[in-house]
C-alpha positions as CSV (number, residue, x, y, z in Angstrom):
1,X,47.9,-35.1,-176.7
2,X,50.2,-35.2,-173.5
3,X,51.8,-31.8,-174.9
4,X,48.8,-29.7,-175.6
5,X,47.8,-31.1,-171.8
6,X,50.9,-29.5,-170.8
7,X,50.4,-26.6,-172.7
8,X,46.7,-26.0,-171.1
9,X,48.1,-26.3,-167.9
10,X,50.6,-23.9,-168.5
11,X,48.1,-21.8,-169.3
12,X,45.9,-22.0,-166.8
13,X,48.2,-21.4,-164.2
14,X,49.0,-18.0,-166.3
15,X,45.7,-17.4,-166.0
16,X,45.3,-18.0,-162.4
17,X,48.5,-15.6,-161.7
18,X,47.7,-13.1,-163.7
19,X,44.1,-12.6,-162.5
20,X,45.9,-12.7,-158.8
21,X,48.2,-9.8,-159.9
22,X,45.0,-7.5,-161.3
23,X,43.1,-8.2,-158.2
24,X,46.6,-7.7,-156.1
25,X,47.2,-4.9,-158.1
26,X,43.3,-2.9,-157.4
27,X,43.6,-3.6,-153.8
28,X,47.3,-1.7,-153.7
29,X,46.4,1.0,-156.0
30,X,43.2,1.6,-154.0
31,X,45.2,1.9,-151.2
32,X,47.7,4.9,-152.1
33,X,44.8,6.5,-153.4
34,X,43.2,6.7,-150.3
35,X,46.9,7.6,-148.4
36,X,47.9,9.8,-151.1
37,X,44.5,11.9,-150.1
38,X,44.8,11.3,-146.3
39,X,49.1,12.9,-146.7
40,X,47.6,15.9,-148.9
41,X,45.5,17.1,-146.4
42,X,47.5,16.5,-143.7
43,X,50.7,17.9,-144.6
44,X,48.4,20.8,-146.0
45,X,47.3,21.7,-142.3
46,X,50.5,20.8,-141.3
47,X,52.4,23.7,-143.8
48,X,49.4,26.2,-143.0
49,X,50.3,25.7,-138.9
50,X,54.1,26.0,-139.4
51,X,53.3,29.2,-141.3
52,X,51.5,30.5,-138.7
53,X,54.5,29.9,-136.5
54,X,57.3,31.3,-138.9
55,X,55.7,34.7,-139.3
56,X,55.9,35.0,-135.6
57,X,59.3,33.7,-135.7
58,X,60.0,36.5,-138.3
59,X,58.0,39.0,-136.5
60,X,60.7,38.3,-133.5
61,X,64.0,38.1,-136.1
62,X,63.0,41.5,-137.6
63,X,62.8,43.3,-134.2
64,X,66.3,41.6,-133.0
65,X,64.3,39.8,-130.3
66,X,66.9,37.2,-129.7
67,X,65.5,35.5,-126.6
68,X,61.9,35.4,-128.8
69,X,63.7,34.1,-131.8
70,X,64.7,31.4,-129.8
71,X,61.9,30.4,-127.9
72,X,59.8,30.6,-131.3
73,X,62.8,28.7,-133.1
74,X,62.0,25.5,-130.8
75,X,58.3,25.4,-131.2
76,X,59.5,25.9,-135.7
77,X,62.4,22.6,-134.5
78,X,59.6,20.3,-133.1
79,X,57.7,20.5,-136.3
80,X,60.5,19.5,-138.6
81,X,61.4,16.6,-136.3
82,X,57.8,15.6,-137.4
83,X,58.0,16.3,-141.1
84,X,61.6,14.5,-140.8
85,X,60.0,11.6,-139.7
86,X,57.0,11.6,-142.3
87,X,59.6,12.0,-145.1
88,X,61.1,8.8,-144.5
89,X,58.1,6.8,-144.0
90,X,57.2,8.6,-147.4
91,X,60.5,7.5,-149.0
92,X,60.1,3.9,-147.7
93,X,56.2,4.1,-149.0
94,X,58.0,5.3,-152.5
95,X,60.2,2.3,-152.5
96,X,57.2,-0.3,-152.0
97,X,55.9,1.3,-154.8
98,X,58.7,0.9,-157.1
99,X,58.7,-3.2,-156.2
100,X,54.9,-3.3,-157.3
101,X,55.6,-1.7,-160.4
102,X,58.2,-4.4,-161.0
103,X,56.4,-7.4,-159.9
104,X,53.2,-5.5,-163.0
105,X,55.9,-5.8,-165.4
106,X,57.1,-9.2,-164.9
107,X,53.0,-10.3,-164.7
108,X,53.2,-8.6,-168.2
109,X,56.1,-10.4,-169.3
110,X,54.5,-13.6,-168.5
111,X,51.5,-12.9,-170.1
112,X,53.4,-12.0,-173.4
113,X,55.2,-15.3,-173.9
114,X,51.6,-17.1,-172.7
115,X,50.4,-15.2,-176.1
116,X,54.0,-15.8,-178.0
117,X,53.2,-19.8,-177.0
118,X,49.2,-19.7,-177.7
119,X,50.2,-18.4,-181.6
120,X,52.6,-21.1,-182.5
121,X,49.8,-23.3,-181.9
122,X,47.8,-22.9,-185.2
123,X,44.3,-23.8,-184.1
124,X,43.9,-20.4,-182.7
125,X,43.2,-17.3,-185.0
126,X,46.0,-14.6,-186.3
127,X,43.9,-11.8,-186.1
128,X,43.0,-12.4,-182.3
129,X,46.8,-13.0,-181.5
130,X,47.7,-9.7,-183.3
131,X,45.3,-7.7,-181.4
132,X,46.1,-9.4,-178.2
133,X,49.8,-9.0,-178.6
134,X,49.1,-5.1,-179.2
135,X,47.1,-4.7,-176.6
136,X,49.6,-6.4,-174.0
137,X,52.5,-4.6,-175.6
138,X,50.6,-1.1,-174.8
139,X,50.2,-2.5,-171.3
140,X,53.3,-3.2,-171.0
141,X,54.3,0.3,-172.2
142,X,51.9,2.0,-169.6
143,X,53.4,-0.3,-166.8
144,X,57.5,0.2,-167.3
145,X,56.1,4.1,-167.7
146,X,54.3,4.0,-164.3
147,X,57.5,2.4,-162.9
148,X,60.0,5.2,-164.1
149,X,57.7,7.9,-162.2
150,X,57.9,5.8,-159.3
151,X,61.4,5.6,-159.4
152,X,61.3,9.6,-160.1
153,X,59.6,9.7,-157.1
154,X,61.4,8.1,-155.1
155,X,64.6,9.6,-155.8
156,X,62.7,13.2,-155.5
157,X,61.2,12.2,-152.1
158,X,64.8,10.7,-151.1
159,X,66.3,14.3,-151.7
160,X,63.7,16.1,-150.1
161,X,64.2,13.9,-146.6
162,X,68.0,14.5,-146.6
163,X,67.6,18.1,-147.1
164,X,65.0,18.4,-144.6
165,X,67.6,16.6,-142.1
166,X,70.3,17.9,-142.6
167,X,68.5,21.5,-141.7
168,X,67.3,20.1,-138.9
169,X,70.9,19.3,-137.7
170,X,72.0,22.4,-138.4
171,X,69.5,24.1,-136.6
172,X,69.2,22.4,-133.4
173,X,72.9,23.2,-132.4
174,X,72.4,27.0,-133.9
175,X,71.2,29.9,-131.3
176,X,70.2,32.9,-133.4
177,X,72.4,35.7,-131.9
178,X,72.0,39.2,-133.6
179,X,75.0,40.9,-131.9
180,X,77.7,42.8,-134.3
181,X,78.9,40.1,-137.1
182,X,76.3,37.6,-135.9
183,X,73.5,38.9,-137.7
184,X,75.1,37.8,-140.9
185,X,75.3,34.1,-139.9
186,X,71.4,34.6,-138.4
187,X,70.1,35.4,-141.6
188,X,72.2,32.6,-142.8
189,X,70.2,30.0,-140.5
190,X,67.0,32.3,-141.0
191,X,67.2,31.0,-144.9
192,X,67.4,27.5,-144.0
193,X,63.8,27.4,-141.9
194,X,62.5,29.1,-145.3
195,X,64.4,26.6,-147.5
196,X,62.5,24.4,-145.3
197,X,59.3,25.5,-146.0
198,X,60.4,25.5,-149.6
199,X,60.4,21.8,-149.3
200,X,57.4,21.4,-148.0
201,X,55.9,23.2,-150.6
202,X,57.7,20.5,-152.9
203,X,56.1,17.6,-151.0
204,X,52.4,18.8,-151.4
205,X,53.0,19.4,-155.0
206,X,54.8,15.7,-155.2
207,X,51.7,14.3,-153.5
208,X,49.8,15.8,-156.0
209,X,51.6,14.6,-158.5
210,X,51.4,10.9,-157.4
211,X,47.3,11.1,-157.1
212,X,47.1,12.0,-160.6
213,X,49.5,9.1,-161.4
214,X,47.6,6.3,-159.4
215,X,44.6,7.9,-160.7
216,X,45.5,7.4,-164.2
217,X,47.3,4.1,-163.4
218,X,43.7,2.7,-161.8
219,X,42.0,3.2,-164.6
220,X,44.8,1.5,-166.6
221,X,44.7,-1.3,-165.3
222,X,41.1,-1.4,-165.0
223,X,41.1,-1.4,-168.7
224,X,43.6,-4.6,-168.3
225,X,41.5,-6.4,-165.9
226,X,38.8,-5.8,-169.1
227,X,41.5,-6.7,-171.4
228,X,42.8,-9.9,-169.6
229,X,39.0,-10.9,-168.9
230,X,38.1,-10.6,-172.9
231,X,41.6,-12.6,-173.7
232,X,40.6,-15.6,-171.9
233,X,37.2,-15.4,-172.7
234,X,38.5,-15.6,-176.5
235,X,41.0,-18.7,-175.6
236,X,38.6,-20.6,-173.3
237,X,35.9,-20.4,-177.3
238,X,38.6,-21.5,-179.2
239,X,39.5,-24.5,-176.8
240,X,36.1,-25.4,-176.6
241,X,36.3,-25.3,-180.8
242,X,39.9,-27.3,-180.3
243,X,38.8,-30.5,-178.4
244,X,38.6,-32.5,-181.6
245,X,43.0,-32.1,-181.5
């Protein structure tokens, strides 16, 4: 009698963790959803505006204007300081992500022996178990999945913001100069703002990317919540059918 107290207890407090997880879970995918839009069309403006000011950059390069270039090159210089800066917060946004994915597996590993400890105990019914044990094993599945592309990410995002700085560096030290063997080295520096833009690019299509993943991972674990939900459901019937033990 003690032990099967123990054993309900145990579960319970499964129970209570896990539905504090799914709810946790909702509130922090509901979140990056909501960022993930807000970043898409902001760094969507953002790229559009730096375009505008490259082509007048380029319109100066490709008349040799070398005070213009310059004076256009700091205006191109203070917008990468700011997509510098949004790249890390972006990488450290990336990390928190990865740790949430973690702390959805372990919820799934404790919920898998909960069901491992709930079938040794033969009042409760095979079948159910089976189906249960699939189900979380699928959920399980989804979760370490949804965990690799945030760790994709992450490293993606990481090698975007070191790219993007070290650009910048080289850039804010570099006066474009088109006088005899300069011109080489200008078109050098020239590539670099367009590798820039290149990265940018990469960033939209990244964000992208990610909205389609939370997206799918909502309703994921939306049909968790609704698998969890019916689990108990089933357990708290067959305790009620158990009481004579």
């Amino acid at each position: 009698m003690k032990n099967s107290i123990k054993l309900l207890m145990v579960a319970l407090c499964i129970s209570v963790i896990s539905n504090a997880q799914n709810v946790k879970e909702a509130v922090q995918n509901t979140k990056q959803i909501i960022e993930g839009k807000k970043n898409l069309e902001r760094d969507i403006k953002e790229l559009q505006a730096f375009t505008v000011k490259l082509e007048l950059f380029n319109s100066a390069f490709d008349a040799r204007n070398q005070f213009r270039a310059n004076e256009l090159k700091g205006g191109v210089l203070e917008d990468m300081v700011r997509e510098v800066g949004q790249s890390g917060e972006k990488a450290k946004q990336a990390r928190k992500e990865i740790a949430q994915s973690s702390a959805e597996i372990r919820s799934d590993r404790r919920e898998n022996r909960s069901n491992k400890e709930d079938s040794k105990r033969g009042r409760f019914d095979r079948k159910d178990d089976k189906k249960d044990e699939a189900r979380d094993k699928a959920n399980m599945r989804d979760d370490k999945r949804d965990r690799r592309d945030d760790v994709r990410d992450f490293e993606q995002q990481i090698a975007r913001a070191e790219q993007q700085a070290n650009i910048l560096k080289t850039l804010k030290v570099y006066n474009f100069s088109f006088d005899g063997n300069h011109l080489e080295k200008a078109l050098v520096n020239k590539k670099l703002i367009l590798d820039f833009v290149g990265t940018l690019k990469q960033d939209i299509e990244a964000t992208k990317r990610e909205l389609a993943e939370d997206n799918r991972e909502r309703r994921e674990d939306g049909r968790e919540r609704k698998d969890d939900r019916a689990e108990n459901n089933e357990k708290g019937k067959k305790k009620k059918k158990g009481r004579g033990w």
